[in-house]
N, C-alpha and C positions, 0 to 999 in steps of 0.2 A: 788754801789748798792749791797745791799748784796744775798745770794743764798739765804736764806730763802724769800726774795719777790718772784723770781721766783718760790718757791715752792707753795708758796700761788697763782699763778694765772700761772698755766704750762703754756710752750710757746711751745705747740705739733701742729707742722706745716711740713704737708707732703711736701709744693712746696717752700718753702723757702732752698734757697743752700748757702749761702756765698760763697762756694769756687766754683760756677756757673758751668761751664763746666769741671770743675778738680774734682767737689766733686766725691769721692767715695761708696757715700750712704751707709758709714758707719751706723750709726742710729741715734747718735749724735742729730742730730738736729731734730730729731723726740721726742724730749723731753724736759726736764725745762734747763737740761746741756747745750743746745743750749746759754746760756751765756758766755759758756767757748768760744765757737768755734773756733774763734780768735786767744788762747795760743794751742786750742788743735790740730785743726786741721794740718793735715798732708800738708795739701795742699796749706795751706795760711802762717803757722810757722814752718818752718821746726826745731827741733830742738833735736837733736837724741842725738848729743854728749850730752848734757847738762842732757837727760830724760836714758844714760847710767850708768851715775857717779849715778844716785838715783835709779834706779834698780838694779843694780850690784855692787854699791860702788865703781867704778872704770870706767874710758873711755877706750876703746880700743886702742893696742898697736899698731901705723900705722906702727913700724919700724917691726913687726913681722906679716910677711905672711898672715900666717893661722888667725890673728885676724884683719888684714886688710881687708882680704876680708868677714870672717865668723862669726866678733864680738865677744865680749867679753864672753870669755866660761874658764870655769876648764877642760872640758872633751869633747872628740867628738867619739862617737862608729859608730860600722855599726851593724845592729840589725835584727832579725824577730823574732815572737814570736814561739814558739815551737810548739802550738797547735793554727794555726791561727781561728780567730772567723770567722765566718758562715756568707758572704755578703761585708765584709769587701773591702775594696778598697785595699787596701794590707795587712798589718797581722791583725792589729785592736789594734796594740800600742798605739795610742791615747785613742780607745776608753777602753781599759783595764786599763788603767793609771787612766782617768777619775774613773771609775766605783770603783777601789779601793780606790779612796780617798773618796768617797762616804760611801761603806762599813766599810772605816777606822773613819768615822765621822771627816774625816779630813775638808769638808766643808757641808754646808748646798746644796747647791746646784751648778750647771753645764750650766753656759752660752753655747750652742750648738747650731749645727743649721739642724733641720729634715727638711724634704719639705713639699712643699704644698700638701693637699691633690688629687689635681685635677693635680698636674704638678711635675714629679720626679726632673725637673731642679728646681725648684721657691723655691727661701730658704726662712723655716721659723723659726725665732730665737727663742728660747726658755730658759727656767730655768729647767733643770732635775732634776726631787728630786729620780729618781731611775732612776739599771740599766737600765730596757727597755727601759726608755725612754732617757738614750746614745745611747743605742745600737741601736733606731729608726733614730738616727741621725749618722749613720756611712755614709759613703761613701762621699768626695770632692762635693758642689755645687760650678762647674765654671763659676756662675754671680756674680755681687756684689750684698753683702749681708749687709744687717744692723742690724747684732748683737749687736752694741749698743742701740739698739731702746728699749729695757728691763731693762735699768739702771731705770726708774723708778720703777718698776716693785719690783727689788732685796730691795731697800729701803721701800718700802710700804709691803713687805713679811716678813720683818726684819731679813730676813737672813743678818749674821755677819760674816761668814766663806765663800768666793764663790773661783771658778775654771773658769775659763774664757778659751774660745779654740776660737783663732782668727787669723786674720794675721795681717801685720805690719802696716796699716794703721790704722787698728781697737786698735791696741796695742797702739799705739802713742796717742790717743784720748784719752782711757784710760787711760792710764800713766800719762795723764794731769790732769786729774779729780779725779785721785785714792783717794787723802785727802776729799777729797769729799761725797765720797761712803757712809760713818759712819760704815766701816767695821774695823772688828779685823784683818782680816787675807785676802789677795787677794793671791792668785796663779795663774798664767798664763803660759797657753801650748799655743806653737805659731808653725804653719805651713810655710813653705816656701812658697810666692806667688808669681808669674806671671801672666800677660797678661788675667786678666778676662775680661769679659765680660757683657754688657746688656741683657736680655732676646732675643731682638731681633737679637743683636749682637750672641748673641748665634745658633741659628736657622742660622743664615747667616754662620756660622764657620761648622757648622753641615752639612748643605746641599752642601756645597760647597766641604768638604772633607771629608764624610764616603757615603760607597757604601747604607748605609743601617740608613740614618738619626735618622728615626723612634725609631727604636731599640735601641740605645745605651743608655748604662747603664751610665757608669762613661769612662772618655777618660783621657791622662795624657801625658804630651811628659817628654818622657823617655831618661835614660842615653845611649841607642843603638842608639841614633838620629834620632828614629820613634816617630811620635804619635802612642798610643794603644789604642784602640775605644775596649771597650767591651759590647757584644751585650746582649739583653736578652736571647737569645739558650747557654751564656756560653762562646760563640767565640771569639776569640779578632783579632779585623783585626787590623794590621801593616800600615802603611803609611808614609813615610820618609818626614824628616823636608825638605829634598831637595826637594821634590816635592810638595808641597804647593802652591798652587795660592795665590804667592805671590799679585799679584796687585788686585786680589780680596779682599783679606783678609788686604789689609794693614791698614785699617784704621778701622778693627772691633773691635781693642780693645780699651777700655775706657782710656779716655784721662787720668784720675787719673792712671793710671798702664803706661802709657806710658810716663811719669811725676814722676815715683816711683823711689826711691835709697833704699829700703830698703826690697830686696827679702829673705833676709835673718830671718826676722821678729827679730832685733836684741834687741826689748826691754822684750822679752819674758821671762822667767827662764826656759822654756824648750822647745827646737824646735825638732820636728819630721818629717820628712820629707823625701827627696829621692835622693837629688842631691849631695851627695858628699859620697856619697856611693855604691860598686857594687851595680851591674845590681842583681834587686828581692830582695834587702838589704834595709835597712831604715834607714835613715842619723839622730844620734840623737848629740845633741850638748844642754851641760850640761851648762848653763851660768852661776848661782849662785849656793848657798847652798840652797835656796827652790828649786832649778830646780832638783839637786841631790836626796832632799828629792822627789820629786814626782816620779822618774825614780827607788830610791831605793823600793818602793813600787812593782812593777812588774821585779825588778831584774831577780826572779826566772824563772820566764817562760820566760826568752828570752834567746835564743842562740846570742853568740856579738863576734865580729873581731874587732881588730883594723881598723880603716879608713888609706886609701893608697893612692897614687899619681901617677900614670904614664903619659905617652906622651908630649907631647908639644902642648899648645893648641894655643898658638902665633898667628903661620902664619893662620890658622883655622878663628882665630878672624879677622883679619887683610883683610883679603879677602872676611870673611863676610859683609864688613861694606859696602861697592860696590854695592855688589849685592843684600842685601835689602834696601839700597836707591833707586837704579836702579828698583827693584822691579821684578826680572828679577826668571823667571818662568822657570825650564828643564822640558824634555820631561820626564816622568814618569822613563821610563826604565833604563834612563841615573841615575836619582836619585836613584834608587835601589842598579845600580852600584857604584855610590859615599858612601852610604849609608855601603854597606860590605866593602867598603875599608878602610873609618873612623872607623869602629868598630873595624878592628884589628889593623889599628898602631895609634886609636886618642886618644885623653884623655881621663881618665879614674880615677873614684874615687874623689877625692879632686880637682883634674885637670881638670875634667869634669864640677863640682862645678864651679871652676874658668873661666871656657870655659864660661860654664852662664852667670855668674855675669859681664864678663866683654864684653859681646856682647850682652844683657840687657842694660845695664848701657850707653853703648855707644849709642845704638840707643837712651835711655832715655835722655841723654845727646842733642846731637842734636834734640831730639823732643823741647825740652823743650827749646833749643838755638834759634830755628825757630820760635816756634807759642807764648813761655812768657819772650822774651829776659831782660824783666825787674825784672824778676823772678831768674835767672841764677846763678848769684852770692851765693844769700842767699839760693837757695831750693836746692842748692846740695852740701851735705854733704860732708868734705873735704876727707873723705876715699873716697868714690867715683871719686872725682876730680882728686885724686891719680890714681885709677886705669884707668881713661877718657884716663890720661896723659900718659900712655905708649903706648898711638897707634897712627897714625899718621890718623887725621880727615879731611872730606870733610870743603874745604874754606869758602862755604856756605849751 
């Protein structure tokens, strides 16, 4: 059946999921693409290596490190901008990038995603044809979000030139559909992601761990081994990953993210993000020649370091995997003190990254071992598998 039938009679259905309890609520299927879903879907096809080699001309080197765990890249900086924007979640790299390919008529417009008006968490996706309306959408929403639900939208506006800012599940979908588009040119900036959440999910994470629910602005677990909670007076309260209710929280995050291998968002051509870079640094990783073109764009205004490696995040991981199975909760004071002692001899930079990726990935690993053992084989990417395999896992 071909897409133009679907386009003659949209198949825009809010409560249909294929991938049921795994879906993401990418947007996908809130539109006529919901034909694709099948090849695109993150959650039902996983297929990264295959959607590498046609984004970057190339798969990833599993025998080299840095591109086993951080995909396929020319380049990786540590960044801030020199004059950060005003609200920004950290310098406003993304959203500067954005805004110049705007003014450089490099696209017509900027898949992003501002809030609801009634709800600073509730993302609303949008098409930016100017800056304000990037700049209205700066700052991380930690729910799932369905930025794809506007692919109709960019085709019926006939914009030909578009910028797409997403993560990896949302990237995958598109990368499936991209021939699709009837675009000249796609660009896509792709953020690091973890462990989002449901609206409700959210509010349950909120009240469980910040003193001051209400208030918080944007929150972010950071390379020091805190969550940072920033409030509306400006504050930022600190709260160590050690001390987390664990056994509250363990099942707040959406099954899609706990089912994910791909926090890296590796189909992207430019990821921005925070995890492999110091502490107040922003981790950029240059994966093709449009990733570069977009990055060469805001060259000027960023101060950049080399990205670095220290500690040993090993025994770190390996001891992790115990005690969020176990679920196993410290007493605050005890995590503050864990908390400064990791910060001076833990990992740190690239290693930190790798601390992630590979105490992520394991949990994901066995979630996905437990609740879609039929799933296992094919939904996790052999990089992944790679890194599963250097720790030693629970029997069941």
């Amino acid at each position: 059946m071909s897409l133009a039938h679907h386009k003659a009679k949209p198949l825009k259905n809010t409560t249909r999921r294929p991938a049921k309890a795994l879906c993401s609520e990418c947007g996908l299927c809130d539109t006529y693409y919901i034909h694709y879903v099948k090849e695109a879907c993150a959650f039902i096809t996983q297929h990264i290596d295959e959607l590498e080699v046609e984004s970057h001309g190339r798969s990833r080197d599993l025998d080299n490190e840095n591109e086993l765990y951080f995909g396929v890249h020319q380049d990786m900086i540590a960044a801030q901008k020199k004059e950060p924007i005003a609200g920004a979640q950290w310098t406003g790299i993304v959203s500067s990038i954005a805004i110049q390919m705007l003014e450089h008529k490099l696209v017509e417009g900027v898949v992003c995603v501002q809030s609801a008006s009634h709800d600073r968490f509730q993302p609303k996706p949008v098409i930016a044809r100017t800056a304000a309306e990037v700049l209205a959408a700066r700052v991380n929403k930690p729910t799932l979000s369905p930025n794809l639900s506007v692919l109709e939208e960019i085709e019926q506006s006939g914009i030909k030139r578009l910028l797409v800012i997403g993560v990896g599940c949302q990237i995958q979908a598109l990368r499936t559909v991209e021939k699709e588009l009837g675009l000249e040119k796609l660009y896509v900036l792709g953020t690091p992601c973890v462990d989002n959440v449901s609206r409700a999910g959210l509010d349950k994470f909120l009240n469980t761990t910040s003193r001051s629910p209400e208030t918080v602005v944007h929150y972010e677990f950071m390379q020091d081994f805190n969550v940072h909670f920033k409030h509306e007076d400006g504050s930022i309260e600190m709260v160590p990953f050690f001390g987390l209710n664990t056994k509250e929280l363990k099942d707040v995050f959406a099954p899609s993210c706990m089912s994910c291998f791909d926090y890296v968002n590796s189909l992207a051509d430019l990821v921005v993000g925070y995890m492999g870079a110091p502490f107040g640094w922003q981790w950029i990783v240059v994966r093709n020649d449009t990733g570069k073109e977009m990055l060469d764009l805001v060259q000027d205004q960023l101060k950049t370091q080399p990205v670095d490696a220290s500690g040993d995040r090993a025994a770190a991981v390996q001891q992790g995997i115990a005690a969020y199975d176990n679920a196993t909760t410290i007493p605050i004071w005890l995590a503050w003190i864990i908390s400064f002692v990791v910060n001076k001899i833990g990992p740190k930079g690239l290693e930190y990254g790798r601390f992630s990726i590979d105490s992520h990935f394991i949990r994901n690993y066995l979630y996905t071992r437990r609740n879609y053992p039929q799933k296992l084989a094919a939904h996790v990417p052999e990089f992944a598998k790679r890194i599963v395999a250097r720790y030693k896992l629970p029997a069941k």
